[in-house]
C-alpha positions as CSV (number, residue, x, y, z in Angstrom):
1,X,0.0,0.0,0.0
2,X,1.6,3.5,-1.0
3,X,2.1,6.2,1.9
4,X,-1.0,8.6,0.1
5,X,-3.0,5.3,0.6
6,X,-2.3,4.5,4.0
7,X,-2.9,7.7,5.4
8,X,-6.6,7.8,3.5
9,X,-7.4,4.4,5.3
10,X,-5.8,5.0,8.5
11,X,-7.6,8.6,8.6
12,X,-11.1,7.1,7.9
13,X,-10.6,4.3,10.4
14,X,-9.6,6.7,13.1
15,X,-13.0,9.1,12.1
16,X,-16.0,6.9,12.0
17,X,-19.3,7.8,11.4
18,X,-17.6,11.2,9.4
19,X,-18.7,10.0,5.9
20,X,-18.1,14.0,4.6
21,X,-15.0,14.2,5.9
22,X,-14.1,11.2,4.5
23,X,-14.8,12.1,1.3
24,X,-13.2,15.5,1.0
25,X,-10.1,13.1,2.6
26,X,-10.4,10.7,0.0
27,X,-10.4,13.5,-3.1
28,X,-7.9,15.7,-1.5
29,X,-5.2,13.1,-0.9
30,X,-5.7,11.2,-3.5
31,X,-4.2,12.9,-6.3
32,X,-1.0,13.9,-4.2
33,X,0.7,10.4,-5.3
34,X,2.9,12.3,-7.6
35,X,3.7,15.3,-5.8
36,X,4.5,13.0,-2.9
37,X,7.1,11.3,-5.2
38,X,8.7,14.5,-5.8
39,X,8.9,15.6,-2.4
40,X,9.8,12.7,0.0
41,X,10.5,15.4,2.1
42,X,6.4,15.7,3.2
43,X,6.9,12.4,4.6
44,X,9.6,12.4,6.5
45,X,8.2,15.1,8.3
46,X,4.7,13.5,8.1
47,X,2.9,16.3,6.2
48,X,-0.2,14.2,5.5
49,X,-1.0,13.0,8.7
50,X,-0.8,16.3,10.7
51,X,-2.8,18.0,7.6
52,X,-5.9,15.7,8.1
53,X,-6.0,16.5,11.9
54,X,-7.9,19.5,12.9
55,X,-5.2,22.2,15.5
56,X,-8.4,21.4,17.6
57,X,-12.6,20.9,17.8
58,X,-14.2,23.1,20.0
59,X,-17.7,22.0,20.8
60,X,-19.8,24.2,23.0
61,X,-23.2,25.2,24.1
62,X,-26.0,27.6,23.0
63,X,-28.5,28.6,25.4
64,X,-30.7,31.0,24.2
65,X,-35.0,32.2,24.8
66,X,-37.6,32.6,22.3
67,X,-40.2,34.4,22.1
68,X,-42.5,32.5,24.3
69,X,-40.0,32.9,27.3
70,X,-38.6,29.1,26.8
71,X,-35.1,28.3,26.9
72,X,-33.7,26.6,24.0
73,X,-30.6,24.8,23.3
74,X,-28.4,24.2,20.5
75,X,-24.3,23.0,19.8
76,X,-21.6,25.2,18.3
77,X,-18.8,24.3,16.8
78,X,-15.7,25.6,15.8
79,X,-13.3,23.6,13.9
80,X,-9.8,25.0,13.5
81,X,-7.7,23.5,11.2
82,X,-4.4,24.4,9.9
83,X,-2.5,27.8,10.2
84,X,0.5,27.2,8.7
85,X,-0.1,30.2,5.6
86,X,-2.1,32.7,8.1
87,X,-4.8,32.7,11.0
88,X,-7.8,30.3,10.7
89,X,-10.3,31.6,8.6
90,X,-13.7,30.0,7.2
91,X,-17.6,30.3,7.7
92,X,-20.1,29.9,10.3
93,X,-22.8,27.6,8.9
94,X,-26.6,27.7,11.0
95,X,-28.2,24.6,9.8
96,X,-29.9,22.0,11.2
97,X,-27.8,19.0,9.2
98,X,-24.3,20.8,10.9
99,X,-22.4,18.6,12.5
100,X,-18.7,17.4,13.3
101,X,-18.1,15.3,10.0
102,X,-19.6,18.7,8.1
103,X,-17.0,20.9,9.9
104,X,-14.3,19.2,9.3
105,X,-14.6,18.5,6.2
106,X,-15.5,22.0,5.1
107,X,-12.8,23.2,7.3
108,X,-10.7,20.5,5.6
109,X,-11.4,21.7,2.2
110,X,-10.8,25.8,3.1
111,X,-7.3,24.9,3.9
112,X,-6.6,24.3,0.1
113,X,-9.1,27.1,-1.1
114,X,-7.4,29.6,1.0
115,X,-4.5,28.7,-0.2
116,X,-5.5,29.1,-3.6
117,X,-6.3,32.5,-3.1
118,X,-2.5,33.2,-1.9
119,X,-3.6,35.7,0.6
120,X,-2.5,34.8,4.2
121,X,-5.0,32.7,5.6
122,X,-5.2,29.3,7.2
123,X,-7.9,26.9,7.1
124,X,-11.1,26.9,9.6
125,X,-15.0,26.6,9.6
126,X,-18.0,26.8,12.6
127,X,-21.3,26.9,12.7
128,X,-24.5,25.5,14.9
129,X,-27.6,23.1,14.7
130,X,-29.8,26.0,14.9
131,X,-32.5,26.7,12.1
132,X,-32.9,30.3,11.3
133,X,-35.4,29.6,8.9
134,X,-39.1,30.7,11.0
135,X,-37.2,32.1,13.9
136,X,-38.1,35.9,14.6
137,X,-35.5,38.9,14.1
138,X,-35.1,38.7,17.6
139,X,-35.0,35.3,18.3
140,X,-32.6,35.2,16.1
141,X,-30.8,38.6,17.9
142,X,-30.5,36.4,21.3
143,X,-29.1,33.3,19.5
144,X,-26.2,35.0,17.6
145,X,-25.4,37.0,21.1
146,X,-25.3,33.7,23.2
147,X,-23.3,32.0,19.7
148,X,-21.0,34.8,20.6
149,X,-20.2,34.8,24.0
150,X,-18.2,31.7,23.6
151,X,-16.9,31.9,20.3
152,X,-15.3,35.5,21.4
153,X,-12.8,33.3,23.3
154,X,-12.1,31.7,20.3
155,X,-11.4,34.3,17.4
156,X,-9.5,37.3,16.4
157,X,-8.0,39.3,13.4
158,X,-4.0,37.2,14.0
159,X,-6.0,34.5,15.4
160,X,-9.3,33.2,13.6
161,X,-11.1,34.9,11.8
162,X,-15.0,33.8,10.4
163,X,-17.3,34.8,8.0
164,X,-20.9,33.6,6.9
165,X,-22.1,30.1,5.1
166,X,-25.7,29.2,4.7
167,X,-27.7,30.8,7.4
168,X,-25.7,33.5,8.3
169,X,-25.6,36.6,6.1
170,X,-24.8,40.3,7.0
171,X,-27.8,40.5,9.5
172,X,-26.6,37.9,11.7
173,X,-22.5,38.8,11.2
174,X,-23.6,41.9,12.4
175,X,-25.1,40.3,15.3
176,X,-22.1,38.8,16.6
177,X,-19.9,41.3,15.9
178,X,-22.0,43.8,17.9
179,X,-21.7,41.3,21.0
180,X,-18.4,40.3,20.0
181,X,-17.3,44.4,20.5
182,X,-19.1,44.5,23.6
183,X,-17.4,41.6,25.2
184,X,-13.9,43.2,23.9
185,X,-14.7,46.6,24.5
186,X,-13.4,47.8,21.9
187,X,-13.9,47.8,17.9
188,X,-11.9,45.1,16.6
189,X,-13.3,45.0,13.0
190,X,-10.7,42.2,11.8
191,X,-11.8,39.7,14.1
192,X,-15.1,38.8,11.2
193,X,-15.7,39.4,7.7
194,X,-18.9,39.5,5.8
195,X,-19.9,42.8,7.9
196,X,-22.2,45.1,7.0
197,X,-20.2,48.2,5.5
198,X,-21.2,50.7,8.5
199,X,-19.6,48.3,10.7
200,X,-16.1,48.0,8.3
201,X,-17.2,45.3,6.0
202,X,-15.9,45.4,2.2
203,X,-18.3,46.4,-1.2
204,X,-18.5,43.0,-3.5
205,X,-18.8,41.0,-0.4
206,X,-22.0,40.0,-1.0
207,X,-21.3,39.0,-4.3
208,X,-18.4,37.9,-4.2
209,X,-18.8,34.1,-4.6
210,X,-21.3,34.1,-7.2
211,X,-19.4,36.5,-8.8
212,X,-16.0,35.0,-8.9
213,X,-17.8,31.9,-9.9
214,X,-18.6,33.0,-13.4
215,X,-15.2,35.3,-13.5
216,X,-13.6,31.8,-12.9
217,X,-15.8,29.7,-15.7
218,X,-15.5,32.6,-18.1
219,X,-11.7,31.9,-17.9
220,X,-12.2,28.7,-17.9
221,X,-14.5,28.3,-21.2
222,X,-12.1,31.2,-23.0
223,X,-9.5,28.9,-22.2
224,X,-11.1,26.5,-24.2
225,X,-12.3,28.2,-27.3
226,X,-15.9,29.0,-26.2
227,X,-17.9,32.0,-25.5
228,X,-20.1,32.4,-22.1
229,X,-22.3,35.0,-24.0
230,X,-25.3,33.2,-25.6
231,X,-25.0,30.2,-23.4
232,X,-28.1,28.4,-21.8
233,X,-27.5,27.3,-17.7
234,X,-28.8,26.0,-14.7
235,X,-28.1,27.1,-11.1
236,X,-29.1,25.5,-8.3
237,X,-29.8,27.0,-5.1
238,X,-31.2,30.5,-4.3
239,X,-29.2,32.0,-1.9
240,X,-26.5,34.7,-1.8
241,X,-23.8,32.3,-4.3
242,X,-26.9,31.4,-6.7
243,X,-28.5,34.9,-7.0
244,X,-25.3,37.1,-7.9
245,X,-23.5,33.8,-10.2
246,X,-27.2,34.4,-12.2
247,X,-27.2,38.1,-11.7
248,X,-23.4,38.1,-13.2
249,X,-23.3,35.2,-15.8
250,X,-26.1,37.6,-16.9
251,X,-24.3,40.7,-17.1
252,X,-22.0,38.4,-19.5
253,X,-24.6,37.4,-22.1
254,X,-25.7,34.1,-20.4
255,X,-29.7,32.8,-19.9
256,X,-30.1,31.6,-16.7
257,X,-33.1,29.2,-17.5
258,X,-33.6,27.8,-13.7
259,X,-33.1,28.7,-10.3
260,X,-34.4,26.2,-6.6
261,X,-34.7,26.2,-3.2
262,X,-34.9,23.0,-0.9
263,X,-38.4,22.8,-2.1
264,X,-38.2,22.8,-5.7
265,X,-37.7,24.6,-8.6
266,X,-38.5,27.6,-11.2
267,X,-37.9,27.2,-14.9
268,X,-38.0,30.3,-16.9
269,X,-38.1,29.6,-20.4
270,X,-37.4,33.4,-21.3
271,X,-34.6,33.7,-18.3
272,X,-34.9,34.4,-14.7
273,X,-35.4,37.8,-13.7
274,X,-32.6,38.5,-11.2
275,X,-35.0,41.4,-9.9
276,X,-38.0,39.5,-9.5
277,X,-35.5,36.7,-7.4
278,X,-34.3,39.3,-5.0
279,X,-37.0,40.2,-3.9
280,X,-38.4,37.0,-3.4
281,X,-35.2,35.8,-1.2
282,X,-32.9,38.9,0.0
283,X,-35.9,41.1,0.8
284,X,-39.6,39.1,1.5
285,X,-37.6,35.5,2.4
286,X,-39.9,33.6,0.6
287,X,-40.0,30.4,-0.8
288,X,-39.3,30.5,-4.9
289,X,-42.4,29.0,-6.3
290,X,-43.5,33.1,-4.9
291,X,-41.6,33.6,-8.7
292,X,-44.8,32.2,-10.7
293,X,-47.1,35.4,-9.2
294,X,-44.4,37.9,-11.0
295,X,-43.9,35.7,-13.9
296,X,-46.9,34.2,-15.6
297,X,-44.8,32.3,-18.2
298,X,-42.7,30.5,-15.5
299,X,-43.2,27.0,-14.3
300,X,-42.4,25.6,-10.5
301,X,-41.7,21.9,-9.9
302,X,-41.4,20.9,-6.1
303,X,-38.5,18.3,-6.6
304,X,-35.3,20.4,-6.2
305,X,-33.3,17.4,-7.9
306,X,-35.2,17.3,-11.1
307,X,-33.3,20.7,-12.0
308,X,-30.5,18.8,-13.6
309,X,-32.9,16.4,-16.3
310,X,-32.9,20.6,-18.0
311,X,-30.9,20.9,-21.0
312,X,-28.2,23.2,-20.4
313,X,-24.8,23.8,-21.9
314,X,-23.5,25.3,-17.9
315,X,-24.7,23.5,-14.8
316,X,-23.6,25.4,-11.7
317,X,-24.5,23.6,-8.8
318,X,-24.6,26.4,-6.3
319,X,-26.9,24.7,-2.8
320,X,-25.1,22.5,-1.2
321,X,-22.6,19.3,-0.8
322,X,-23.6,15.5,-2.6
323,X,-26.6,17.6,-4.6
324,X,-25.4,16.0,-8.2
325,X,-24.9,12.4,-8.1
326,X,-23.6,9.8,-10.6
327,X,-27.6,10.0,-11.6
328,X,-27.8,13.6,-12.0
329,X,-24.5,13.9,-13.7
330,X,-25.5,10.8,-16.5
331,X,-28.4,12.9,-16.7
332,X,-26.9,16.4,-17.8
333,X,-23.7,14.5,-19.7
334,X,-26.9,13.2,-22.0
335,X,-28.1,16.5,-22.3
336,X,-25.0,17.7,-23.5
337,X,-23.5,19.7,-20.8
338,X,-20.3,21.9,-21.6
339,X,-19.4,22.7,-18.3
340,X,-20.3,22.1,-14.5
341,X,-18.9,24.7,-12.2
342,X,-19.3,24.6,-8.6
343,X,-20.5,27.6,-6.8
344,X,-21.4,25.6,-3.5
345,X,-18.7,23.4,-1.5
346,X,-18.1,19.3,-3.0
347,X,-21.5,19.4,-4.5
348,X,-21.0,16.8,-6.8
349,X,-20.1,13.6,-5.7
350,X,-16.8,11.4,-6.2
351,X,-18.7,9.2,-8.7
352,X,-20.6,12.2,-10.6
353,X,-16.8,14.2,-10.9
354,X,-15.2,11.3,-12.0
355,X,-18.1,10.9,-14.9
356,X,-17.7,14.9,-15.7
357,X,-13.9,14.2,-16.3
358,X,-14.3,10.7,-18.3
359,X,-16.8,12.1,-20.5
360,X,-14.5,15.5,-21.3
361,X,-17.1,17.6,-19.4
362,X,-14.9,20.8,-18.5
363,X,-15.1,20.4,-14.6
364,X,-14.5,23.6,-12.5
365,X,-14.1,22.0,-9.1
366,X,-15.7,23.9,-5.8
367,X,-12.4,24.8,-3.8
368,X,-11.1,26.8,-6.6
369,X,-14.0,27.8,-8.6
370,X,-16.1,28.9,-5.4
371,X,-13.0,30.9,-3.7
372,X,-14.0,34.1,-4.6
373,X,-16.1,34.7,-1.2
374,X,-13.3,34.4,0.7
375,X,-11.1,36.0,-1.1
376,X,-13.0,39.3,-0.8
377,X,-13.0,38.2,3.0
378,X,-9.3,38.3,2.6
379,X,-9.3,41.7,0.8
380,X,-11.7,42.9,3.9
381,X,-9.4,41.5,6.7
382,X,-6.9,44.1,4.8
383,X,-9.1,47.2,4.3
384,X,-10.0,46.4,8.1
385,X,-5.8,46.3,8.9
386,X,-5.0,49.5,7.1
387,X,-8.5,51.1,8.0
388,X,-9.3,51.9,4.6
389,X,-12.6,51.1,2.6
390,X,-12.2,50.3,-1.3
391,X,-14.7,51.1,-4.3
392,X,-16.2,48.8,-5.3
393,X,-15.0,48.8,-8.7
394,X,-11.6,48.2,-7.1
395,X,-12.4,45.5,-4.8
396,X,-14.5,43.7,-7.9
397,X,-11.1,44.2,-9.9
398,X,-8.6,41.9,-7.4
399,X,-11.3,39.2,-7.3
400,X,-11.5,38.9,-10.8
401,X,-7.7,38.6,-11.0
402,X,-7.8,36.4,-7.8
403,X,-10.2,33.6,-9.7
404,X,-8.1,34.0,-13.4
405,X,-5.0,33.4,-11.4
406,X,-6.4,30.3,-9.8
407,X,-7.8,28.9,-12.6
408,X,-4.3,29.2,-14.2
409,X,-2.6,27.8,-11.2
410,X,-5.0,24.8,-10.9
411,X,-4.3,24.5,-14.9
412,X,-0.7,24.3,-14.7
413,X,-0.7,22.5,-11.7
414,X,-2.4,19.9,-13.1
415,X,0.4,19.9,-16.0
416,X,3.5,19.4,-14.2
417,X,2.0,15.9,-12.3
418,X,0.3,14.4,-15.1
419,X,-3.4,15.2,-14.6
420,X,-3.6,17.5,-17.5
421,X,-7.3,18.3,-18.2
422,X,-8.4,17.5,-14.5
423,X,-8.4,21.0,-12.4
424,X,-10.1,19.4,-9.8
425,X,-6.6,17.3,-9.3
426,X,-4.3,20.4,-10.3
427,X,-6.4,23.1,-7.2
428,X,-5.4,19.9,-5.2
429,X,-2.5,19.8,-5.7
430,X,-1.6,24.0,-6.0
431,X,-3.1,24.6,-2.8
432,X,-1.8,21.7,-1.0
433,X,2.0,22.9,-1.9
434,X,2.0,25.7,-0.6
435,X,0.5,25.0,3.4
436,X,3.0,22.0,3.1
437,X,5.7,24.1,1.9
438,X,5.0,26.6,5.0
439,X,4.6,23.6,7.5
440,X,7.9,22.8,6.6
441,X,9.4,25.9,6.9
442,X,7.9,25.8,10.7
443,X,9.1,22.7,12.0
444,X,7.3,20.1,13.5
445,X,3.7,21.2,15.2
């Protein structure tokens, strides 16, 4: 059995009942057979084992009182994972399905597309079982404060540093960073990104990861000959990534043709309004079949799955992890696909990528293609440092160079250690060199 191998087993035999973290494990280490041969020096100083092993799991409680004067409870988490390029830095995810094998293998996977970024950040990712969904403004007021008052211990601008993920948007970062202030009496803007720009946050924020999305396929398809403007696509999902990758990919001469939510779908024959979905989710926080009463020609079907049997030539799966299996991606490779591009983290599974890549679908894998959110997260943590605010035409410029330099890097990457063609492989492989190449440079930890 080779080194890369034995490490995969022994990691998933030590983790049970983590089948997530297993995964991003398995596609992570599994193409670093060559770069491994190239570098015995990563195992002699057991680079792979210390990688796959969170700094540490914090695990904490939530107490917090709803409206009816009852005391609920839910779990935190935060899930710091490696520093070795800058401090921790990753998302809080408030969903009822978070849990330990989610963290870590989200946190697992921001290690890579942080470093892909090459700003200074290290790998991390948090989050609780609560729902926000039906919770009042102010239930959800008391939750973040309680969230806070342990996670304060926890973070800071050269220590850890968060940001949102599904569930927590600017409304509830602001939340914890007004508690968070309080509790350090002072105003320590770095310490979380994804703030509201009263409270220091960066312009393109919110759009950041829909919009580096399509900045990344439109190098990606130029790369290969083709033109984004005129193309059909799908996106999945209807949150933050999904409306501004439509709102964008738009701006570039794409139709967006459907858009979901967990309970199903809208299919716009003439395109989605962007306008009309806004509204819907960003200001009423309604559910997207609402779309039909603005658009008569529109058509809603409640199975959020069936959204990949539309022909498409771009599929951008933008809701969540394991949403395109080996089913859904037969399904689109028959309906000629071009290109899958992943706005939302592993959303296609091991067997659906590895269809994609045998079938010559260009493949635009979530760690790089999906950076761009926090990369403007990094570009805030360093308006917050010098205590400058950027346009917004300036911030949206370094993203876009941010995602075509990633694309490139994953490209060649992929190259040099035979795996041309396969950028999942090659953002692998570029971001895992340079956290090794830093843990070296540290010593042992």
């Amino acid at each position: 059995m080779s080194y890369v191998r034995d490490v995969i087993e022994k990691t998933i035999k030590s983790t049970p009942r983590e089948p997530e973290f297993h995964q991003a494990v398995e596609e992570v280490l599994s193409c670093l057979e060559p770069v491994m041969d190239e570098k015995p020096e990563y195992q002699e100083a057991a680079i792979l084992e210390r990688i796959v092993e969170p700094d540490r799991s914090i695990i904490f409680r939530v107490p917090w009182e709803d409206d009816h004067g009852n005391i609920q409870i839910n779990r935190g988490f935060r899930v710091q994972y490696n520093s070795a390029l800058g401090p921790y830095k990753g998302g809080l995810r408030f969903h009822p399905s978070v849990n330990l094998s989610i963290l870590k293998f989200l946190g697992f996977e921001q290690i890579f597309k942080n470093s892909l970024t090459t700003l200074p950040m290290g790998g991390a990712k948090g989050g609780s079982d609560f729902d926000p969904k039906g919770k009042s403004e102010k239930e959800i007021m008391r939750f973040c404060q309680s969230f806070t008052n342990e996670l304060a211990y926890l973070i800071g601008a050269d220590l850890d540093v968060p940001a949102g993920d599904i569930g927590v948007g600017t409304r509830e970062i602001g939340y914890m960073f007004g508690q968070y202030k309080k509790i350090k009496r002072g105003y320590p803007a770095g310490a979380l990104t994804g703030k509201g720009i009263t409270s220091g946050g960066s312009l393109v924020r919110t759009q950041a990861t829909g919009y580096g999305l399509i900045y990344f396929l439109d190098e990606m398809l130029k790369d290969h000959g083709i033109n984004i403007k005129g193309k059909t696509a799908v996106i999945s999902g209807s949150g933050n990534v999904a409306i501004y990758a439509c709102e964008k990919a738009q701006q570039l001469g794409a139709k967006v043709l459907a858009m979901s939510d967990s309970g199903g779908y809208v299919y716009a024959p003439d395109g989605i309004n962007i306008e009309i979905m806004k509204k819907i989710k960003e200001v009423d926080r309604e559910r997207i079949e609402e779309y039909l009463k603005y658009d008569p020609s529109a058509h809603y079907c409640d199975n959020c799955k069936d959204i990949w049997t539309i022909k498409c030539d771009l599929a951008l799966p933008c809701a969540t992890q394991n949403e395109i299996t080996e089913a859904e991606a037969a399904k689109l490779i028959e309906n000629g696909v071009l290109c899958v591009a992943e706005g939302a983290n592993m959303p296609s599974s091991g067997k659906a990528v590895k269809l994609f890549l045998e079938n010559r679908v260009i493949f635009g894998p979530a760690k790089a293609a999906n950076a761009g959110g926090v990369a403007t997260s990094g570009l805030e943590m360093s308006q917050n440092s010098m205590r400058l605010a950027w346009s917004f035409e300036e911030v949206d410029k370094r993203l876009n160079q941010i995602m075509v330099q990633i694309y490139h890097n994953a490209k060649n990457a992929a190259l040099k250690y035979g795996y041309e063609g396969n950028l999942l492989a090659g953002a692998n492989i570029a971001g895992f060199i340079r956290v090794a190449d830093a843990m070296l440079a540290q010593g042992v930890l």
